[in-house]
C-alpha positions in Angstrom: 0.0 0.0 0.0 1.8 2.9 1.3 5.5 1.7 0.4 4.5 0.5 -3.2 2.5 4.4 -3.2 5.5 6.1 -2.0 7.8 3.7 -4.3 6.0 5.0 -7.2 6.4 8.4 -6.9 10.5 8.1 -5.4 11.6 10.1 -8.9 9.8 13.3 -7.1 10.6 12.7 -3.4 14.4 12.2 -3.8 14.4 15.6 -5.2 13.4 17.2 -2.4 16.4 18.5 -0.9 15.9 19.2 2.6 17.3 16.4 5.4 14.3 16.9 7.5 12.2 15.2 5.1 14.3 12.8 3.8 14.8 11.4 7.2 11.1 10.9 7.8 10.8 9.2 4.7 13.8 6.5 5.3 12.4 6.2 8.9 9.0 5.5 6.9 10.5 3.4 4.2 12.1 1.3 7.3 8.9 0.6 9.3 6.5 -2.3 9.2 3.4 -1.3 9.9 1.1 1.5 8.9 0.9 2.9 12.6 5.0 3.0 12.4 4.4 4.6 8.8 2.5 7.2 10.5 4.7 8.4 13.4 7.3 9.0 11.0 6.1 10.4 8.5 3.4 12.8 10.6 6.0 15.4 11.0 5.9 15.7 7.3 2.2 15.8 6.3 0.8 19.2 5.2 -2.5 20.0 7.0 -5.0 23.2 7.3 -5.3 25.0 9.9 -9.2 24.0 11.7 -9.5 27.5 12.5 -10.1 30.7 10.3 -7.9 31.9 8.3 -6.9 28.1 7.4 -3.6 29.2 7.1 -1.3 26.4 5.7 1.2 24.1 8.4 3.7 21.8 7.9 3.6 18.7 10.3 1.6 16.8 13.4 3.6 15.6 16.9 3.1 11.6 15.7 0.7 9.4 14.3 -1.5 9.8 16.9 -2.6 13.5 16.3 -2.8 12.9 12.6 -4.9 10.0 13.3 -7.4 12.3 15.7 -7.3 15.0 13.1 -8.2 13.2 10.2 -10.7 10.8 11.8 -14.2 12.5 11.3 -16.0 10.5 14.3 -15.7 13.2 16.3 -17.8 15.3 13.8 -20.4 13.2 12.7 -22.9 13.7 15.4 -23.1 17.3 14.5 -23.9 16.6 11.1 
């Protein structure tokens, strides 16, 4: 899934230059499950701001907090 994904598109993410990133993706490349995937790579993911202006960040603590801000259980019973 997320290997072969990531696999796919190495021709873009080797160019990116910056050692940050490229250590989150070998730490992501090395783990075995998808929960390991997540910690380290959540320092990488681009999110939006929940609050106005939306303004653009870089980055969550671990997979955890991406987890709780992508999960949309907490939102469904106001829908």
């Amino acid at each position: 899934g997320v290997k072969k994904l990531t696999l796919e598109n190495w021709s873009t993410i080797r160019q990116m230059n910056d050692k940050h990133y490229q250590s989150a993706i070998r730490k992501a490349m090395c783990s075995f499950t998808l929960g390991e995937w997540d910690n380290a790579a959540a320092p990488i993911f681009v999110r939006n701001d929940p609050i106005y202006p939306f303004a653009f960040r870089t980055g969550y603590k671990d997979g955890k907090a991406y987890w709780n801000d992508a999960s949309s259980y907490r939102l469904i019973r106001f829908i």
